[in-house]
C-alpha positions, -999 to 999 in steps of 0.1 A, spaced: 655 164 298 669 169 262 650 176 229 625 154 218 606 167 190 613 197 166 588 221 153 589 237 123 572 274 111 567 267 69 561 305 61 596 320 53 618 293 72 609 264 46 599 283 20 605 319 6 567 325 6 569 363 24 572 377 -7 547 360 -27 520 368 2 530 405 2 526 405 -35 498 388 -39 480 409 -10 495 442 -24 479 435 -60 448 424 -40 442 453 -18 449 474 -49 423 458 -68 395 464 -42 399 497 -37 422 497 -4 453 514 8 489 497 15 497 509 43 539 510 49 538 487 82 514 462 65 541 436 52 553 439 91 520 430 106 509 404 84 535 384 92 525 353 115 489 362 116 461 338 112 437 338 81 409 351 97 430 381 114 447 388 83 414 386 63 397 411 90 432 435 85 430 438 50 390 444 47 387 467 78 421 481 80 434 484 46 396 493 31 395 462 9 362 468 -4 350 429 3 341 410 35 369 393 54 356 358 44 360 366 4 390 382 11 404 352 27 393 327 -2 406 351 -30 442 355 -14 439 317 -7 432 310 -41 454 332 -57 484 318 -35 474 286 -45 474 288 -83 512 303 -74 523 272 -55 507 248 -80 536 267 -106 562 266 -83 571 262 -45 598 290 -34 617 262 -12 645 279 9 682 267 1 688 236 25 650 234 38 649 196 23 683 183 38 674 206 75 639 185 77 656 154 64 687 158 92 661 166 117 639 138 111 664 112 114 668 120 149 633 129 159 596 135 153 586 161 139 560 186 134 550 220 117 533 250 136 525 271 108 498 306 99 491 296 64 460 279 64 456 243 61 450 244 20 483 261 17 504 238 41 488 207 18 499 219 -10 530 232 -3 546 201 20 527 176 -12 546 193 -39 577 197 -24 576 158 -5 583 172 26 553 160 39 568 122 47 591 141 72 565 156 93 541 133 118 520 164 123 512 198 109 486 222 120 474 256 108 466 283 131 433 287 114 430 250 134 435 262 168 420 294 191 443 320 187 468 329 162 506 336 163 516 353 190 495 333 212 510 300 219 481 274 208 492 262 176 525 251 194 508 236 223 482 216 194 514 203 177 533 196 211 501 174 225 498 159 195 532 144 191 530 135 229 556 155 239 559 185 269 566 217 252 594 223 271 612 191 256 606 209 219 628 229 199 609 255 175 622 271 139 610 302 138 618 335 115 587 362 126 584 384 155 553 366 165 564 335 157 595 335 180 566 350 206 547 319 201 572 289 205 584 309 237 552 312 250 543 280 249 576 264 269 597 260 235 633 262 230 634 284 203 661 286 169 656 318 149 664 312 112 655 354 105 651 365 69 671 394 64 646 414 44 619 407 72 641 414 102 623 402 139 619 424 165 653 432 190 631 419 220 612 386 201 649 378 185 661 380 220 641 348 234 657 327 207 688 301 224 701 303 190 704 326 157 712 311 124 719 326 84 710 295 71 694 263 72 727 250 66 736 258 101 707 235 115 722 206 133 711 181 156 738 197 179 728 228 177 695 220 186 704 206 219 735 227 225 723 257 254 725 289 248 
């Protein structure tokens, strides 16, 4: 069976938002009273709201409950979005190419305010037939659920999906739940050797993403 659906991750495939969240934590946690920590950037990516919320309170000694943590950043990252979206080069024309031959759907850890307002500004949201935050599902990134919601929702098998991924746990997520995965990496957030290694396919650049490619094995 060939592709049927493809699944995009927003958070650093779509958009150039890594950044902005480290920045906007960063000033955050130094603000409350808490301590950076050099792998933080590292393992923030990919996780949900509410575990990134609990890192940053417990973890990094923000000197607030996870909850207001999580509405603060939220809010803060939306007043940035509402001044400008940091599309990717080619993230319009990859969705656009891609939604000419099939559905398609995003998977993504930003919560669901975030998504909204990102895929509305931008008018990538007439390309996708589904999105879902993993603040919408059980478990976050790694687990697989957010692929499996977005999967079941567009009536497809997993299997039959291809999955654009850029994090560690991300690439751990598609793959666990059945997905054919394409790893669009950003090079100042490189993945993990052994999550890079499930991916059928490595790409620079959106550029690169292709209806072949897609279905092309490994």
């Amino acid at each position: 069976m060939g592709i049927t659906a493809v699944v995009f991750d927003m958070d650093g495939v779509l958009i150039d938002s890594e950044p902005v969240w480290e920045q906007v934590r960063r000033d955050y946690v130094a603000e409350r009273g808490g301590q950076w920590l050099p792998d933080a950037q590292q393992r923030l990516m990919g996780m949900s709201t509410k575990e990134w919320s609990e890192y940053l309170s417990t973890d990094l000694g923000v000197d607030a409950p996870p909850e207001t943590v999580a509405r603060d950043v939220i809010e803060r990252m939306a007043a940035h979005y509402d001044r400008a979206v940091p599309l990717l080069p080619g993230a319009i024309d990859a969705v656009q190419r891609m939604s000419e031959k099939w559905p398609l759907g995003v998977a993504s850890s930003s919560p669901r305010a975030l998504i909204d307002v990102v895929l509305g500004r931008t008018g990538l949201i007439e390309f996708f037939n589904v999105t879902f935050s993993t603040e919408e599902v059980d478990r976050g990134k790694p687990a697989p659920d957010v692929y499996v919601a977005v999967a079941a929702f567009l009536r497809q098998r997993p299997a039959d999906c291809a999955a654009v991924e850029d994090s560690s746990n991300g690439m751990r997520s598609a793959h666990a739940a059945g997905m054919r995965v394409i790893a669009a990496p950003r090079p100042e957030y490189p993945p993990a050797p052994d999550a890079l290694a499930l991916a059928t396919h490595v790409i620079a650049d959106l550029a690169e993403l292709t209806p072949t490619l897609v279905t092309e094995p490994a």
